[in-house]
Each structure stands twice: as C-alpha cells, then as structure tokens.
C-alpha positions as CSV (number, residue, x, y, z in Angstrom):
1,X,6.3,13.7,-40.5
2,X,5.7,9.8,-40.8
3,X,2.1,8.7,-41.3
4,X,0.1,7.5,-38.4
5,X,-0.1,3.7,-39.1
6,X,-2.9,1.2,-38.0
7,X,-2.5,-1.5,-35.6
8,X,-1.5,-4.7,-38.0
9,X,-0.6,-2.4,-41.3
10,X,2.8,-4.1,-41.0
11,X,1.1,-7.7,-41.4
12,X,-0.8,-6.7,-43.9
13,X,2.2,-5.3,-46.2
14,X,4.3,-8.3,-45.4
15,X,1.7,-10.2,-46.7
16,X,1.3,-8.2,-49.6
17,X,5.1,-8.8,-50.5
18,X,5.2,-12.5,-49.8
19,X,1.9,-13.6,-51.5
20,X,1.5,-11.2,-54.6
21,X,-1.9,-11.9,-56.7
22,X,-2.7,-14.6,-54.9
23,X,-6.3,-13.5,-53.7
24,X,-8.6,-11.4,-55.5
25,X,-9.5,-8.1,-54.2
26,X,-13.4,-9.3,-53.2
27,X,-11.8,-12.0,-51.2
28,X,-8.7,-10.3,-49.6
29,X,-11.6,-7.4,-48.4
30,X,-13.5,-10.1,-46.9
31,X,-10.8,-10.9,-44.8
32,X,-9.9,-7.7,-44.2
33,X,-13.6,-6.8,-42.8
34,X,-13.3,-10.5,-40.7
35,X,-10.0,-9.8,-38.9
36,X,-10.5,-6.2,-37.7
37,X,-14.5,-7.2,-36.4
38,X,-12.2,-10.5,-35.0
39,X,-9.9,-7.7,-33.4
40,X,-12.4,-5.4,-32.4
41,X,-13.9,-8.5,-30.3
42,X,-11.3,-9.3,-28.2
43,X,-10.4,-6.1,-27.6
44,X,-14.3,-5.5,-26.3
45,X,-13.7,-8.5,-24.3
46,X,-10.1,-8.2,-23.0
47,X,-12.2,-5.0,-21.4
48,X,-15.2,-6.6,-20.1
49,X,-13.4,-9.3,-18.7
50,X,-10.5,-7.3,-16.6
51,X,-13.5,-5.3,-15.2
52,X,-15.2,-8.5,-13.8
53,X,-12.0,-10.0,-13.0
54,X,-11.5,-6.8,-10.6
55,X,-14.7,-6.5,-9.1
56,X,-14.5,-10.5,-8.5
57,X,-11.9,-10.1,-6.8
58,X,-12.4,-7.1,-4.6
59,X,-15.3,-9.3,-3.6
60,X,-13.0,-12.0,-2.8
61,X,-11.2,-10.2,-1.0
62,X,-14.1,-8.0,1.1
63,X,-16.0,-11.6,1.9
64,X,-12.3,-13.6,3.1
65,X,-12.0,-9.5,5.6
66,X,-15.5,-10.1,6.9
67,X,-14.4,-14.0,7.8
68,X,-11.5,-13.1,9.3
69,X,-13.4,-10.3,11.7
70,X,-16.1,-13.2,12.4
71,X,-13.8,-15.8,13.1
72,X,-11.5,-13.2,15.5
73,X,-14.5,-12.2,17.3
74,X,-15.6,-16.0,17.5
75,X,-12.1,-16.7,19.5
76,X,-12.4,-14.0,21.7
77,X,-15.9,-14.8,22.4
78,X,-15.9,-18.6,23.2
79,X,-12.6,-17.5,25.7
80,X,-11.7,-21.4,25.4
81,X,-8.2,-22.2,25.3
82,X,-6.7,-24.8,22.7
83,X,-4.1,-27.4,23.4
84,X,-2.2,-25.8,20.5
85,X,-2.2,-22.2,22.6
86,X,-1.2,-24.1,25.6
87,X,1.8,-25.6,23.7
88,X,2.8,-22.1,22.1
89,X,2.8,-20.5,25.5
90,X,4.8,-22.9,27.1
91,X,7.5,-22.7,24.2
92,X,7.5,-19.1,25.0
93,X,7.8,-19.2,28.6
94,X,10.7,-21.6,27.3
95,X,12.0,-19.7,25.7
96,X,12.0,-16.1,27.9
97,X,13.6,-18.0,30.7
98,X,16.4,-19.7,28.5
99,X,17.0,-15.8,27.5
100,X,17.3,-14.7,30.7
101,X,19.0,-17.3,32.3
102,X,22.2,-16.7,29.8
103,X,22.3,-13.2,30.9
C-alpha cells in the first residue's frame, strides 16, 4: 500500500534533487514552517471569500426580484400607455392580419 502523501511533497523532493546542500537545515525549516502557514491562509480565505461571494450574490439577486415585482406592479398601477406599447401593438395587429390574409 503506497503512503499517503502531503499536498506539495512532490515540490519539496524535486527541490531536494535539483538543489542539494544548498540551504542549511535551520533555514530550509523556516521555509518549510512559512509556506504551509502561507498555504494554510489561502486556503482559510479561498473559504471565507466563496461564502461572501454566495451570500452577495443571493442578495443581488433577492434585491434585483423585489425591483422587478415593484416595477411590474408600478406599470400595472399607473395603467398609462407608452408610445413604445402603442408601436408593439400595432406591429402585432400587423402582423395577425398579414397571417391571416395569406390563408
């Protein structure tokens, strides 16, 4: 059965192999100890940051649903029509009677 093996252990070999004696041990452990609290950082804050990313923008999303709702009942309300609805209409009054007439 193979080892379980640490995330990075192949870096850390590779290094070994390619840079022999070329740090002392006090030194290489200092590194050691910066890179996995480096590590242990971003992977604290990959987290924290994809949880506010989804709450942000479930909240986006809940605030542009209640602006939609607003502005619907808004139209309905004010009952006024807009030169742009009277356009649309008569393009599809256009329209049906073209459809009909090629019948």
């Amino acid at each position: 059965m193979t080892s379980p093996k640490k995330p990075g252990q192949e870096v850390d070999e590779l290094l070994r192999t390619a840079l022999p004696d070329d740090l002392p041990d006090d030194v290489a452990a200092g590194m050691r100890a910066r890179i996995d609290r480096f590590r242990a950082e971003k992977d604290g804050l990959r987290a924290r940051s994809a949880a506010w990313a989804w709450l942000f923008r479930r909240g986006v999303w809940a605030a542009l649903s209640i602006l939609m709702l607003v502005a619907g009942l808004l139209l309905q309300g004010a009952r006024a029509s807009s030169p742009l609805a009277e356009r649309i209409t008569a393009v599809k009054a256009a329209y049906a009677s073209l459809d009909t007439t090629r019948r």
